[in-house]
C-alpha positions in Angstrom: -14.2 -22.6 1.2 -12.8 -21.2 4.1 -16.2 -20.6 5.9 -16.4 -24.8 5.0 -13.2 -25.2 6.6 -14.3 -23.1 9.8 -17.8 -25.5 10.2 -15.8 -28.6 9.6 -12.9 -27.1 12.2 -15.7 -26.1 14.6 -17.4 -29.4 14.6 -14.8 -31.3 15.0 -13.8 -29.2 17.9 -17.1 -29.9 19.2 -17.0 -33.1 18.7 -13.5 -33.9 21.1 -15.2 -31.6 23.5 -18.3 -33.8 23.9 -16.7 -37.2 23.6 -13.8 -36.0 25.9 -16.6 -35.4 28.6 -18.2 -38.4 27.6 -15.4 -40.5 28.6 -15.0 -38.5 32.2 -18.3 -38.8 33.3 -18.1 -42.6 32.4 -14.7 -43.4 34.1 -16.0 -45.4 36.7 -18.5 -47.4 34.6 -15.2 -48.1 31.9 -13.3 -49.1 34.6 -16.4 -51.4 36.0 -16.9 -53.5 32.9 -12.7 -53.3 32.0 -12.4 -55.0 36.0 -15.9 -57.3 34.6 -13.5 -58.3 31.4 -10.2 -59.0 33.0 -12.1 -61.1 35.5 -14.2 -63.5 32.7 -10.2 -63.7 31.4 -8.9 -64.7 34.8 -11.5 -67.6 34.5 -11.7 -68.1 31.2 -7.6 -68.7 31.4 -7.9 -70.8 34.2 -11.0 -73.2 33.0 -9.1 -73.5 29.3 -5.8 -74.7 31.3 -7.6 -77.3 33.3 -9.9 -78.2 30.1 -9.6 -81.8 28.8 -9.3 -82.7 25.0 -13.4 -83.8 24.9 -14.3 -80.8 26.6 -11.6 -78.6 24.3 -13.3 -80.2 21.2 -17.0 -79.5 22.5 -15.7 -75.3 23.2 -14.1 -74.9 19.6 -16.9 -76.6 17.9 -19.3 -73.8 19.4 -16.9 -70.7 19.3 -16.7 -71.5 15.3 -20.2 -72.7 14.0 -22.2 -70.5 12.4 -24.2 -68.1 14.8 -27.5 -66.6 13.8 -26.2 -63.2 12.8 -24.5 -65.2 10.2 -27.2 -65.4 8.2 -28.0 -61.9 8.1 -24.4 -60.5 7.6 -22.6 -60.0 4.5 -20.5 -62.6 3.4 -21.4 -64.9 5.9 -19.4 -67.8 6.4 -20.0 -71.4 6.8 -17.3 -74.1 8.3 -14.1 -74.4 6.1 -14.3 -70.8 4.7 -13.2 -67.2 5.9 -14.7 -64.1 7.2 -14.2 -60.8 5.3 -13.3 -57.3 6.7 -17.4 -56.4 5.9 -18.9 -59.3 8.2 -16.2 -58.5 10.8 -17.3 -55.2 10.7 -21.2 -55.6 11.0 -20.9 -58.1 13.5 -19.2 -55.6 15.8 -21.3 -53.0 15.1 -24.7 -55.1 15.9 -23.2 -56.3 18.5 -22.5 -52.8 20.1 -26.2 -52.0 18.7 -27.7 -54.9 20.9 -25.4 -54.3 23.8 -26.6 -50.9 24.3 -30.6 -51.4 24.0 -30.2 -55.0 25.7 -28.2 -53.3 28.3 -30.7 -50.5 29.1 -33.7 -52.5 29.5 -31.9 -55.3 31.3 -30.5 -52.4 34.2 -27.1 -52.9 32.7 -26.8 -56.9 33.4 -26.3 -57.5 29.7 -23.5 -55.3 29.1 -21.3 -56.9 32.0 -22.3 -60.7 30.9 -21.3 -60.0 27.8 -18.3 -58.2 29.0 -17.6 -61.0 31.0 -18.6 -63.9 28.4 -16.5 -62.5 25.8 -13.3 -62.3 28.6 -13.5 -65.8 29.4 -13.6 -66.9 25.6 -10.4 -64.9 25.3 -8.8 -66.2 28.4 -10.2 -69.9 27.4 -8.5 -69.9 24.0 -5.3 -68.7 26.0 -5.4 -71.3 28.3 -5.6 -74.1 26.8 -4.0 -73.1 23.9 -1.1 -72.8 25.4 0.4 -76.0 25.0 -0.7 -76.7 21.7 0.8 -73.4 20.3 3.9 -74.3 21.7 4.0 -77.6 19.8 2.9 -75.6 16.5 5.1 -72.4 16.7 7.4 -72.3 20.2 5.0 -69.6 21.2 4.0 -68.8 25.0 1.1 -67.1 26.4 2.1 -63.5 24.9 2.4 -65.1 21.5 -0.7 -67.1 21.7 -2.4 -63.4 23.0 -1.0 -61.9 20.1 -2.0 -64.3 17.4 -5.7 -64.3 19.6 -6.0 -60.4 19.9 -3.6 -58.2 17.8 -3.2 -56.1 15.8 -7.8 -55.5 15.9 -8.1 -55.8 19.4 -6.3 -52.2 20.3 -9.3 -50.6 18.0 -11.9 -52.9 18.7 -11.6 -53.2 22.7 -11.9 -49.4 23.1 -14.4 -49.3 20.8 -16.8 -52.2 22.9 -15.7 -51.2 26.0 -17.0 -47.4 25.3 -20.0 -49.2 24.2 -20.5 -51.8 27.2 -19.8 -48.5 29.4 -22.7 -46.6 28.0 -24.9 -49.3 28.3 -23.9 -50.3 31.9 -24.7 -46.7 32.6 -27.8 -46.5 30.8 -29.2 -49.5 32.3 -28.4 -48.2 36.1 -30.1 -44.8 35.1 -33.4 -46.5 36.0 -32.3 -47.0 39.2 -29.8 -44.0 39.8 -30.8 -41.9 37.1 -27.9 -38.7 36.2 -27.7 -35.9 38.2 -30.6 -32.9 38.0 -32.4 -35.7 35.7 -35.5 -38.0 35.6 -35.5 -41.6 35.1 -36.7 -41.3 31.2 -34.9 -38.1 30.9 -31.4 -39.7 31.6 -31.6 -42.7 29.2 -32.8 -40.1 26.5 -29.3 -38.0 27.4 -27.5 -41.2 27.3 -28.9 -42.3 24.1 -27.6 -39.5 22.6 -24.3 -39.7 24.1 -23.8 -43.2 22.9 -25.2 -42.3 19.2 -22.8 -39.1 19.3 -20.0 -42.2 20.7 -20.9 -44.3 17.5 -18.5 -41.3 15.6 -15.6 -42.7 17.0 -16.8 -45.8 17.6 -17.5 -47.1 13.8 -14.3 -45.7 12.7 -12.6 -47.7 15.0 -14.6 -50.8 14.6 -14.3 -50.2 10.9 -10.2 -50.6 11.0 -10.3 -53.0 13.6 -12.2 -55.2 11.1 -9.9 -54.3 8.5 -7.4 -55.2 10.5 -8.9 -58.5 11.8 -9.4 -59.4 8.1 -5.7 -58.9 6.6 -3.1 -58.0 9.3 -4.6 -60.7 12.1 -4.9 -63.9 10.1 -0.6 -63.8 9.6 -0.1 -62.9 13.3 -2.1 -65.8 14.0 -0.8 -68.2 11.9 2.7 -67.6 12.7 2.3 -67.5 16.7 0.0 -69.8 16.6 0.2 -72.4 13.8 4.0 -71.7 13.4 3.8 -70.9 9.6 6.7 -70.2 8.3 9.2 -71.6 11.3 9.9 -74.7 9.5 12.7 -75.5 7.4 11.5 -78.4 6.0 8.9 -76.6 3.5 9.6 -74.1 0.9 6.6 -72.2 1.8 3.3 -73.3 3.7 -0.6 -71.7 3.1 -3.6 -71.8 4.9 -6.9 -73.0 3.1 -10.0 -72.2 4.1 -11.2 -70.9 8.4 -8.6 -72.0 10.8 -9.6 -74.2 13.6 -12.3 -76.3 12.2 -11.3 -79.1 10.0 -10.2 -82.4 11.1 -9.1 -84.4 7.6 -8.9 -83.1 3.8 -7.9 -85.2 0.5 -7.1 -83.2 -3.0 -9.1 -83.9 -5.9 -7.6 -85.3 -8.9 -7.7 -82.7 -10.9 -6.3 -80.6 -8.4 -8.9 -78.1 -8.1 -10.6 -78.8 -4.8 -10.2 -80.0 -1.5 -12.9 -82.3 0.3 -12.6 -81.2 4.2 -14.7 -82.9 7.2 -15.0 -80.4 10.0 -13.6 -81.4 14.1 -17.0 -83.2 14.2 -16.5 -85.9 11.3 -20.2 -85.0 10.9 -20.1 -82.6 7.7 -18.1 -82.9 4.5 -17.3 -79.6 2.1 -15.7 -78.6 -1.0 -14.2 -75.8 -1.3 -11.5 -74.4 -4.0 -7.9 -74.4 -3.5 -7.3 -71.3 -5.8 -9.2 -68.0 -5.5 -11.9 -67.6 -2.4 -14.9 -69.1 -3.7 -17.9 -70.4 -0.9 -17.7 -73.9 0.3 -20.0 -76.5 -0.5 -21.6 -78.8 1.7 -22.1 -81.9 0.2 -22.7 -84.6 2.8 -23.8 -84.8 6.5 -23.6 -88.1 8.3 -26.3 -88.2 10.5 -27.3 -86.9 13.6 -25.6 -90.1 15.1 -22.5 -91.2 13.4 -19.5 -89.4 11.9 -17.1 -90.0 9.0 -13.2 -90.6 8.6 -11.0 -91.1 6.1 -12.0 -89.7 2.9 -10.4 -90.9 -0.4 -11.6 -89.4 -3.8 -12.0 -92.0 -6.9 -9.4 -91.4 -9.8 -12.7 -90.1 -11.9 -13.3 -87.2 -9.1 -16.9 -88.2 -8.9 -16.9 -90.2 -5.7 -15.5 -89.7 -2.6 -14.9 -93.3 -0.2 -15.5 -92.4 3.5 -15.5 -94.8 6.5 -18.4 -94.0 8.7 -19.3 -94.6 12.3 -22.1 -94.4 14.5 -21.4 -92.6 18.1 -21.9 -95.4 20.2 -19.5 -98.0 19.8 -21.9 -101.0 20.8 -23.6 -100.2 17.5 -21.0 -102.1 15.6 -23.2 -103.3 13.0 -23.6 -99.6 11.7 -19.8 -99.5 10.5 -18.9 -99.2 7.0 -17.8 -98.1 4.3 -19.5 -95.7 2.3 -19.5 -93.9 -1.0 -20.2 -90.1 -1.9 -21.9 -89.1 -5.2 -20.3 -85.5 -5.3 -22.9 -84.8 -8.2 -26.5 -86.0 -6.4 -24.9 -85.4 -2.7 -26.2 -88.9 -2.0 -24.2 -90.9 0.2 -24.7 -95.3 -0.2 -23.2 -97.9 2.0 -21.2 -100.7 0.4 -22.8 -104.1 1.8 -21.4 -107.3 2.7 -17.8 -106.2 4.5 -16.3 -107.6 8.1 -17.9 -107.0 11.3 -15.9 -104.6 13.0 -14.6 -100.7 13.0 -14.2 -99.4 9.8 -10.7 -97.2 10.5 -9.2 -96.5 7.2 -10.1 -95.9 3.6 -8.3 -95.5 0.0 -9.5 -95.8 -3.3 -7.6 -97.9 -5.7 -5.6 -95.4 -8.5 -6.4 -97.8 -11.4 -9.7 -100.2 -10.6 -12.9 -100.1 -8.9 -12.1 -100.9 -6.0 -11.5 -99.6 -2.0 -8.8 -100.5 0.6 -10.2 -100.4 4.1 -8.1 -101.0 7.5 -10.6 -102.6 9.7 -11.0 -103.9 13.5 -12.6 -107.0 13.1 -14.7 -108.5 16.1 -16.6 -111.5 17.1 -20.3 -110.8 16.5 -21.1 -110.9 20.2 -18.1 -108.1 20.5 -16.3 -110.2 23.1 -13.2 -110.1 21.5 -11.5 -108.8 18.6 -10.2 -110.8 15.5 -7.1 -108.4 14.8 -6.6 -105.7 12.0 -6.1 -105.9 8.6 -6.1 -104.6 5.3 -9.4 -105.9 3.1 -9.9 -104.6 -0.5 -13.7 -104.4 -1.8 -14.6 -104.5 -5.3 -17.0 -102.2 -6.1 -18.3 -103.8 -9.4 -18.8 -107.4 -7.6 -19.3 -106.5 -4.3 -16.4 -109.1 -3.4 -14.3 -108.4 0.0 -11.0 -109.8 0.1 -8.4 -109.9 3.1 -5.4 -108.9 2.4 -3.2 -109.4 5.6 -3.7 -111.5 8.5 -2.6 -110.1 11.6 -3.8 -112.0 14.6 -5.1 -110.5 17.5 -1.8 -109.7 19.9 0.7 -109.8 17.6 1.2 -107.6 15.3 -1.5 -106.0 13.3 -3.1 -103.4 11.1 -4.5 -101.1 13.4 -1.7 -98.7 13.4 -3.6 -96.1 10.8 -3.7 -95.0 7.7 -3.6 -96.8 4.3 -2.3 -95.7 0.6 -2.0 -97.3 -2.9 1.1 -97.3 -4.9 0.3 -95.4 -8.2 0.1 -98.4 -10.4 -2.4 -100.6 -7.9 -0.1 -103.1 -7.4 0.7 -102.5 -3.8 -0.8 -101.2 -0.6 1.2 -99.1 2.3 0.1 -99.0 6.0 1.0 -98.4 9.6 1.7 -101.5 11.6 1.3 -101.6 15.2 4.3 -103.1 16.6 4.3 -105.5 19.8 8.0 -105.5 21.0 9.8 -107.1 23.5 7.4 -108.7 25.9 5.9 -105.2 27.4 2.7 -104.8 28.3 0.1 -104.6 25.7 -1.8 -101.5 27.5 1.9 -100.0 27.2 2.3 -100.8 24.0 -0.5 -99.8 22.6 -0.6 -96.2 23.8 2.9 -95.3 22.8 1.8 -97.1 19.4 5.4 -97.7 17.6 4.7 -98.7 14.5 6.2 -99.6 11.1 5.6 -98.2 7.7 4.5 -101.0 5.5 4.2 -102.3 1.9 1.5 -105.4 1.3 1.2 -106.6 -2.2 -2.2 -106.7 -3.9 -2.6 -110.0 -3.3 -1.3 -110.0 0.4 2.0 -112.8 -1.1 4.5 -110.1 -0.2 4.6 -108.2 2.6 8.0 -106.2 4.0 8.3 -103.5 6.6 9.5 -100.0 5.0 10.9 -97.7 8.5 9.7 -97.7 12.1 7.2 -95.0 13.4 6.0 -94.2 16.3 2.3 -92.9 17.1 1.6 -92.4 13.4 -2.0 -91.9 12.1 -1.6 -91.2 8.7 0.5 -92.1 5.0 0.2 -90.8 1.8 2.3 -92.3 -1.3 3.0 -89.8 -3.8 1.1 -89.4 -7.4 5.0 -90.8 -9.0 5.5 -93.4 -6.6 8.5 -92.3 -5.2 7.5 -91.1 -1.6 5.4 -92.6 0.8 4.9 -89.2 3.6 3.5 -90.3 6.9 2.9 -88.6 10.5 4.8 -89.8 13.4 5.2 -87.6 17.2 5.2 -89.3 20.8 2.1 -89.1 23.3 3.4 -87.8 26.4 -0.2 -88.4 27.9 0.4 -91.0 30.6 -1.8 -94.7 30.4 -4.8 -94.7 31.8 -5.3 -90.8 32.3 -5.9 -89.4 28.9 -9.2 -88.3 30.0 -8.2 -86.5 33.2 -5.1 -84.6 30.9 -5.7 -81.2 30.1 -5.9 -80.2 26.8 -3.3 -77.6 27.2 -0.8 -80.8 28.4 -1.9 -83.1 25.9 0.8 -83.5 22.8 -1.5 -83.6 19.7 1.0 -82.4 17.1 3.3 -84.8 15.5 5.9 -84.5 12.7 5.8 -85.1 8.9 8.1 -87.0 7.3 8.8 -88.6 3.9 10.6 -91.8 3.2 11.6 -93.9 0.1 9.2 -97.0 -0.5 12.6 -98.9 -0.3 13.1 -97.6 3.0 16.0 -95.4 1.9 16.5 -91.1 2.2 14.1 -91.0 5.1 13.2 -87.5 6.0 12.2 -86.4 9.7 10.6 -82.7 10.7 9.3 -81.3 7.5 6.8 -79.6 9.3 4.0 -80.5 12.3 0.6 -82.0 11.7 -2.4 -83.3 14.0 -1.7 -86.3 15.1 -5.1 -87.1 13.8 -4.4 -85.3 10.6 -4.6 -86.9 7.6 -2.3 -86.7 4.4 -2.8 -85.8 0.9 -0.7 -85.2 -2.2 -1.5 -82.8 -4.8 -2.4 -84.6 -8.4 1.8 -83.1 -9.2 3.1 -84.7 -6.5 4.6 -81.1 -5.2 2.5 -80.4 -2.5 1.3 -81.8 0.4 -2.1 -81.2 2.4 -2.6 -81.4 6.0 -3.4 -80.0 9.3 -2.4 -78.4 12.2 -4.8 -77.3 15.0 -7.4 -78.0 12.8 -6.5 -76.1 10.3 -6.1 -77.3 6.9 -2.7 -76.7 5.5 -0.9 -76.9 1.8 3.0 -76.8 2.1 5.9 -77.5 -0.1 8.4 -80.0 0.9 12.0 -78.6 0.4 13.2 -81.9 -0.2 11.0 -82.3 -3.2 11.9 -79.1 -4.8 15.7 -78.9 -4.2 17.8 -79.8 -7.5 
């Protein structure tokens, strides 16, 4: 056993000898692609600042769609699902695989562009992060880099940038091959330097990935989403890949959550308990996009509004139903002209609520918003409300049944006091309110402003809705960065009588949309694209 120990010790003593001059004779190549990072950073940082919310949309749709190595990695994920500390771990691992042979053949160009690509995605989800994450959690740039790159990155980035060295140097050694060697004859030695360099190299990648898998995801979410830094819930969870879903709605039953991803173009099922795969069980087309999903009391359907891209295509709006079973998606014929906004499935009858934009069929002008309930055994449309256009109408968002079907709640855009209507309609104040069925009674339950979403609870006695203020001046939402742009608002829950009104539960997407769990406990919603379950405190307080 001793003469064991004595190989072991003398290997290992070997080993630190070899990699200890591996790292000397590649200083200046290290500190060549470390400068090549820190530059792609610089820009990265400064293009994610200046980035504007279409062009922040387009970058975190890319950086979290499925990539081809996905497909030949363990555990590879789709969109609304996690990663696990295996696929982490072989995608680092190829990736140092590819960067070396890529980088040889290539005279070492590959190993600084990807060097440099892989710095300015890290400096681009700083920058323009930065504003978002201080909505979510109070954090600056050094808690958005820390919920971005640690704990993993201080194995990982020795690990690649050992890697990216070698094959910098291994590419040049066509060109300046090592000292005393050929061309051929100094690749050969630095292949076997970097294969003797994969010893430390794997270990490291192999608890970075651990890491990345276990100990990242709560840095992330508290520096970046701000879990856990508000009083208003009990506790708060995060379901499913962070960053790419832009609505949810809980089953009835309570066992899954239907999710569309940023892109409104692809709906999944996934689980709320355990980890199993996500299911995708509807696309909308390579030209429209969905909103506003509402499952039906049996949890066979799903309602969704959809929408083609181009707005001129106005005839292509409507509402349409999911078969969750077949995956086959149907329109429902014979509704309004007009945008089809909002969507919720009656609790006790076959029928939809829908929150449309009604226009003249030449699209000259609009007829106002309002509320219209479809039967889906008739095919009848009925209006509900009837806002006229410039007063006061629907088109506030969101829309909810009471429990017992006898009532519907929406948002209300307000217009107050003689201000402008461009004015009025961007800072969108609003009003919480309850129609009856038959449209006879309608009353006005609090004042909210810039809301986008309501939810009344399974018993009736909360109606929880999403209200913040857009600080993006008139006329110049498109020129806004991203980084500037407030896109969180508040939750809140109120009484349907207007009483015990509840401000700052937690933050939400302004776009997000709300959704009660089938016990009337939880809520579910997002932040930064994430989807979210929390617990209000108020509801669970004696």
């Amino acid at each position: 056993m001793s003469g064991v120990r004595e190989v072991k010790r003398c290997l290992a003593s070997a080993f630190l000898r070899d990699l200890a001059r591996i790292l000397r004779e590649q200083r200046w190549t290290l500190l060549a692609v470390f400068l090549v990072h820190l530059v792609g950073i610089a820009i990265g940082y400064h293009a994610g600042r200046a980035a504007t919310p279409e062009e922040a949309l387009q970058f975190f749709e890319e950086f979290t769609a499925p990539h081809w190595y996905d497909r030949i990695l363990p555990s590879a994920a789709g969109s609304f699902s996690g990663h696990t500390w295996a696929w982490f771990f072989c995608r680092n691992v190829l990736g140092c695989l590819l960067s070396f042979f890529t980088g040889t053949v290539t005279v070492g160009l590959f190993a600084l562009g990807i060097a440099s690509r892989l710095g300015y995605d890290v400096g681009w989800l700083t920058g323009s992060w930065t504003g978002v994450a201080r909505q979510a959690s109070g954090a600056g740039p050094a808690g958005i880099t820390a919920g971005i790159l640690l704990p993993h990155a201080l194995l990982e980035f020795p690990a690649v940038l050992l890697a990216w060295a070698l094959a910098l140097r291994a590419g040049l050694a066509w060109v300046r091959p090592l000292p005393s060697l050929q061309r051929w004859a100094s690749v050969k030695r630095l292949w076997c330097d970097f294969v003797l360099s994969l010893l430390a190299i794997i270990p490291l990648l192999f608890g970075a990935a651990l890491l990345e898998a276990y100990a990242n995801p709560p840095v992330a979410y508290r520096y970046l989403l701000g879990i856990g830094r508000y009083s208003g819930m009990v506790r708060e969870e995060v379901v499913g890949r962070p960053c790419v879903v832009s609505q949810s709605a809980w089953s009835p039953d309570g066992a899954y959550l239907a999710a569309l991803d940023q892109s409104g173009t692809r709906l999944w099922l996934r689980r709320v308990e355990g980890d199993s795969p996500t299911v995708l069980v509807a696309r909308a087309g390579e030209d429209a996009w969905f909103s506003s999903l509402s499952w039906s009391p049996d949890g066979k359907h799903i309602a969704l509004t959809s929408a083609p891209f181009h707005h001129e295509d106005m005839d292509r709006n409507r509402l349409v139903l999911l078969d969750i079973a077949s995956k086959k998606v149907h329109s429902v014929e014979g509704g309004p002209f007009g945008r089809y906004l909002w969507a919720s499935w009656s609790p006790t009858a076959n029928s939809v609520a829908v929150v449309i934009l009604e226009f003249a069929r030449d699209q000259s002008r609009t007829r106002g918003a309002n509320v219209w309930v479809v039967s889906l055994d008739s095919g009848r449309w009925e209006k509900v409300t009837s806002f006229r256009p410039g007063g006061d109408t629907a088109l506030g968002g969101g829309v909810s049944w009471r429990p017992d079907g006898g009532a519907i709640a929406f948002v209300r855009l307000l217009r107050q006091g003689g201000e402008p209507r461009a004015h009025i309609r961007h800072r969108r104040t609003g009003a919480v309110s309850i129609v009856s069925r038959d449209g006879a009674r309608l009353r006005e339950v609090t004042r909210v402003t810039h809301s986008t979403a309501l939810a009344w609870s399974p018993d009736g006695e909360w109606i929880a809705f999403t209200a913040g203020a857009d600080v993006t001046p008139p006329g110049e939402e498109e020129a806004t960065p991203f980084s500037e742009v407030m896109i969180l608002g508040d939750i809140g829950v109120v009484r349907p009588d207007g009483s015990q009104r509840v401000d700052g539960l937690a933050r939400a997407d302004l776009c997000s949309s709300l959704s009660w769990s089938p016990d009337g406990n939880q809520l579910a919603y997002q932040r930064v694209g994430t989807c979210i379950i929390g617990t209000p405190r108020v509801l669970s307080s004696p």
